[in-house]
Structures are given as C-alpha cells and as structure tokens.
MARNUVEX-120666 format. One record per residue (C-alpha): residue in one letter; z, x, y. Coordinates in pm, whole numbers, padded with zeros to 5 digits, always signed. Layout:
<sites>
aZXY
...
</sites>
This chain:
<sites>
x-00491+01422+01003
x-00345+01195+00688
x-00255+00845+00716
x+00098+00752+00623
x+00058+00441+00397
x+00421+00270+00253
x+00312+00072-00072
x+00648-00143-00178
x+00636-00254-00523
x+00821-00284-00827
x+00818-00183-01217
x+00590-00393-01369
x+00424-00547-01141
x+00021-00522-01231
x-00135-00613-00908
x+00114-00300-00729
x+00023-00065-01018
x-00347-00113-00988
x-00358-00119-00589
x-00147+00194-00639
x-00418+00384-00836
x-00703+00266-00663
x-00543+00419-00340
x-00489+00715-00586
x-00907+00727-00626
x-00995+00762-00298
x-01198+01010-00153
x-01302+00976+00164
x-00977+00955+00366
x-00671+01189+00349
x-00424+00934+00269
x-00017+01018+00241
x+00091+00763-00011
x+00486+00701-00059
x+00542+00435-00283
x+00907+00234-00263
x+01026+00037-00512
x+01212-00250-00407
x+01458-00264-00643
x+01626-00006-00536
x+01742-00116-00197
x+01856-00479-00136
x+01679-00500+00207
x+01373-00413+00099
x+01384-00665-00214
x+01489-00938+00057
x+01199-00872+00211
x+00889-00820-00024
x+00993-00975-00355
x+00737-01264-00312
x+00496-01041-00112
x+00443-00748-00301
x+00234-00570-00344
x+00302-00500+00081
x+00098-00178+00197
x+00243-00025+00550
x+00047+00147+00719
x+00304+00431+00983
x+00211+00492+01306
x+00530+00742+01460
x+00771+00479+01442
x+00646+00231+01418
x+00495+00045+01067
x+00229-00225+01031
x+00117-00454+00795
x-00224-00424+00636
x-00432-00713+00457
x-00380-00729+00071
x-00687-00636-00078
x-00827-00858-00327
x-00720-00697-00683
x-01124-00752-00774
x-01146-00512-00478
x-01340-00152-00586
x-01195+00180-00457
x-01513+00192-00183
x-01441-00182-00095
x-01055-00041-00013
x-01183+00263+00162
x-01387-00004+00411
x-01077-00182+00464
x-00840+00119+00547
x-01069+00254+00757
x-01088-00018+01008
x-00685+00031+01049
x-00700+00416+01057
</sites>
C-alpha cells in the first residue's frame, strides 16, 4: 500500500523544489506524491503562502500535517521521518 503525500508549493520556490525531488529519490517507501501549487487556487494560497513548503500526509479523508524537514535533510534522513507517520 502507497502513502498519499499532498506537497503545496509554488513556482520558484527552492526549498519546495528540492523537498519535492528528494521525495522523488526515495526508495524504500511507495509514496503517491501530488504536488499543488498554490497559486492556482485562492484558498490554498490563503493558507500556505508563508508555510510552504506544507507536506500532507492523506489518510481516507482526512489530511495531516507532517514536520518540515530540514532542507540540509538527506533523502535517508526523510525516509526516517516519513516512516514514523506511515
């Protein structure tokens, strides 16, 4: 079974594009990775604009939010941290 993880970002913005490719790298989990950019829907830019990059991590319904890992953080170190949510 994959995880459903929600990254909101934008264009541009460094610290989404690297989490974004990281997640891309990594191995040991099957991860289902949608990525929303915020500008495209006032709500979401409302709510992430300061925060991003946000990653959600969906559950049914229901979505949660997960600790930003440090941008210093290596693909394994991100794989540690998701796991302890999966």
């Amino acid at each position: 079974m994959s995880a459903h993880l929600i990254l909101y970002s934008k264009p541009g913005c460094h610290l989404c594009e690297g989490l974004a490719e990281k997640l891309a790298q990594v191995q040991q989990l099957e991860l289902a990775l949608e990525i929303r950019d915020i500008t495209t829907r006032d709500d979401w830019f409302q709510a992430y604009q300061y925060e991003i990059p946000v990653l959600m991590l969906v559950k049914g319904e229901a979505s949660t939010p997960l600790p930003r890992p440090s941008p210093r953080a290596t693909v394994a170190q991100l794989e540690q941290m998701l796991q302890k949510y999966l």
